[in-house]
Wavefront OBJ file of the C-alpha trace (Angstrom):
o trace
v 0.000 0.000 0.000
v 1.223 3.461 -1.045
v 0.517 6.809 0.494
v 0.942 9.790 -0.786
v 1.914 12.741 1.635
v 1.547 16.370 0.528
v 3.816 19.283 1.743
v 1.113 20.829 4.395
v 1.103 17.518 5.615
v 4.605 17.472 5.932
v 4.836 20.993 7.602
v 1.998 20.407 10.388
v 3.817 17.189 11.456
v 7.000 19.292 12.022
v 5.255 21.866 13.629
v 3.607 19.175 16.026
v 6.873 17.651 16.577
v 9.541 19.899 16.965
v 11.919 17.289 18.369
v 11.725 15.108 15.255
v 14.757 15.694 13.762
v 16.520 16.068 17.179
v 14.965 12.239 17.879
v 16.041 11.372 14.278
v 19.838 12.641 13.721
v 20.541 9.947 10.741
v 17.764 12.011 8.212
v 20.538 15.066 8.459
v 22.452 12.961 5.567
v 19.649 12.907 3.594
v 18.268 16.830 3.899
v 19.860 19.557 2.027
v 20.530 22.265 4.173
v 19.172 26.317 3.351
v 21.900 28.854 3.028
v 22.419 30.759 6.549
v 21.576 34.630 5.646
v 24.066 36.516 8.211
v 22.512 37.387 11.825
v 19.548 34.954 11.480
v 18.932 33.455 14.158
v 17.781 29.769 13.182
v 18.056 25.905 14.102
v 22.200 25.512 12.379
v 21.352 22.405 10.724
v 23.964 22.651 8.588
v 26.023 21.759 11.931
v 23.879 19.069 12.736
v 24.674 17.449 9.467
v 28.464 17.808 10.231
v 28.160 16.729 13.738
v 26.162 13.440 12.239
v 28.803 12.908 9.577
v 31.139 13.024 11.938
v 29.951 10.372 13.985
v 29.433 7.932 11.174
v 32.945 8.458 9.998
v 34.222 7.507 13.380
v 32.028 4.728 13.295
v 33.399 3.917 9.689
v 36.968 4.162 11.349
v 36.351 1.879 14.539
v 35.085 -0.778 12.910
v 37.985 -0.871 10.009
v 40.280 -1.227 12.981
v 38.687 -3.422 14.658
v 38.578 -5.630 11.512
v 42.488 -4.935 10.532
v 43.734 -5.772 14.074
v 44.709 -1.816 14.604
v 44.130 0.534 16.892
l 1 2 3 4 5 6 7 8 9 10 11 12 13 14 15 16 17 18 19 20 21 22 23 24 25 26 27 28 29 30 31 32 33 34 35 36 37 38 39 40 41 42 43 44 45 46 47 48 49 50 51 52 53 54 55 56 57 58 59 60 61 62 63 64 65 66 67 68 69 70 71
């Protein structure tokens, strides 16, 4: 079964669930971030994006050493 979900829908979720992306850190790799207009004051997701990248290449990393035998 398919659903389709339109924009508004989209939008009033967000709005009723301002945590979401905060609870769901992985969708970062998979947004594309707005440009930051200087002295606006908004949610720097282009940080959280970094800050999840960051963690899965460190991830990535551990578990190449930990197959190679180095640490």
């Amino acid at each position: 079964m398919s659903a389709t979900i339109d924009s508004a829908a989209v939008v009033r979720f967000l709005r009723d669930n301002p945590d979401f992306l905060t609870r769901h850190p992985e969708l970062y790799r998979h947004l594309a971030p707005p440009a930051r207009p200087h002295g606006e004051v908004l949610a720097d997701h282009m940080a959280s994006m970094l800050h999840r990248a960051r963690l899965d290449a460190a991830d990535a990393r551990a578990k190449a050493e930990t197959r190679l035998g180095t640490e």
